[in-house]
N, C-alpha and C positions, 0 to 999 in steps of 0.2 A: 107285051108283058108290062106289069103295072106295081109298082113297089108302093105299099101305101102304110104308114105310122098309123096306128088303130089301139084303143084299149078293148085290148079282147074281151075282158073280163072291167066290167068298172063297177068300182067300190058297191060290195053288196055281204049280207049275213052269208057266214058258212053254214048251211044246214048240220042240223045232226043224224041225220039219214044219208047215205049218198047219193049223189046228186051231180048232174052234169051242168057246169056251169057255163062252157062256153061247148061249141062244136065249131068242128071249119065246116065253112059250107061250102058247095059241089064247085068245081074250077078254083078253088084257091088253098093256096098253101101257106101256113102260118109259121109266126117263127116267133118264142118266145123269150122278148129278152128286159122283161123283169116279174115278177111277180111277189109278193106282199102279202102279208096274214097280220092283222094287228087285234090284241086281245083287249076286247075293251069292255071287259067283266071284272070281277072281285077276287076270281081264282084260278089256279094255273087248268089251262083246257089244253088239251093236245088237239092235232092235225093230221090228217092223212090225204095224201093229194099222190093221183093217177092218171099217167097219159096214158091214154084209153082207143088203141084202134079202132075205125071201122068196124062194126059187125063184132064187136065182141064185147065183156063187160069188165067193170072195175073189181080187180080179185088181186093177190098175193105177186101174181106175174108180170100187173100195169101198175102197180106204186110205185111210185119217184122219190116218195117222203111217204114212211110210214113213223105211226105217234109221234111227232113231233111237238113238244110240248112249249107252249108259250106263255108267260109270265102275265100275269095282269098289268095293262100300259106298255106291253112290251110290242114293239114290231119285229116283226120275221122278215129279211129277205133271205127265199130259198136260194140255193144256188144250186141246187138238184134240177131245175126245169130248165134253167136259162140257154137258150140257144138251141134249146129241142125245137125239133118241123113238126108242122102236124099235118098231115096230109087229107084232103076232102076225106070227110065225117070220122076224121079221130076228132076224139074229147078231152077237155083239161076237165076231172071230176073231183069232188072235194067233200071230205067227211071232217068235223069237229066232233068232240066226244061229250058235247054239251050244248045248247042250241043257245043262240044271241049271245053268244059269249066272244065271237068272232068274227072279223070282217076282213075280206080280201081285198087285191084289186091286182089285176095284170095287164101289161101291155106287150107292144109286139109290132110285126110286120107281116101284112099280108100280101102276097105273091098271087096276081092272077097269075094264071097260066095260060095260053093258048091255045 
């Protein structure tokens, strides 16, 4: 087994569509212990961010952060994700209520397994 410091997610636009931004991939388990939303638009945008099983999609049952709204120059750290697993092909997904108004970034640890 293999412990390894990773940004799961690095600095990228939040869609305004939802959208999978990071996935675990097959043999490894993720572990999320920061994540980040900075608004770098003119007016306040909300956020909704989903950890998203396996086999299944981003709905009312996988948000973690539902509207979350962020200031213009403002940074977010959630504390809704931090220290969630993700287990091979769950997803960290993420909707903005306005597109290029928002950037994220997340990091983490990822766990092969054996």
């Amino acid at each position: 087994m293999s412990v390894q410091p990773v940004a799961l997610i690095p600095a990228q636009a939040v869609p305004s569509a939802t959208a999978a931004l990071y996935t675990a991939p097959g043999g490894v388990i993720a572990r999320i212990d920061s994540l980040g939303v900075c608004n770098v638009g003119a007016v306040p945008v909300s956020v909704t961010l989903y950890l998203v099983p396996a086999g299944t999609v981003a709905g009312p049952g996988t948000a973690t952060t539902f509207g979350q709204t962020i200031l213009p120059g403002q940074t977010w750290n959630s504390p809704n994700e931090i220290g969630r697993v993700l287990q091979p092909g769950d997803a960290i997904v993420a909707q903005a209520s306005a597109a290029g108004a928002l950037t994220i970034s997340a990091g983490g640890l990822l766990v092969t397994v054996s």
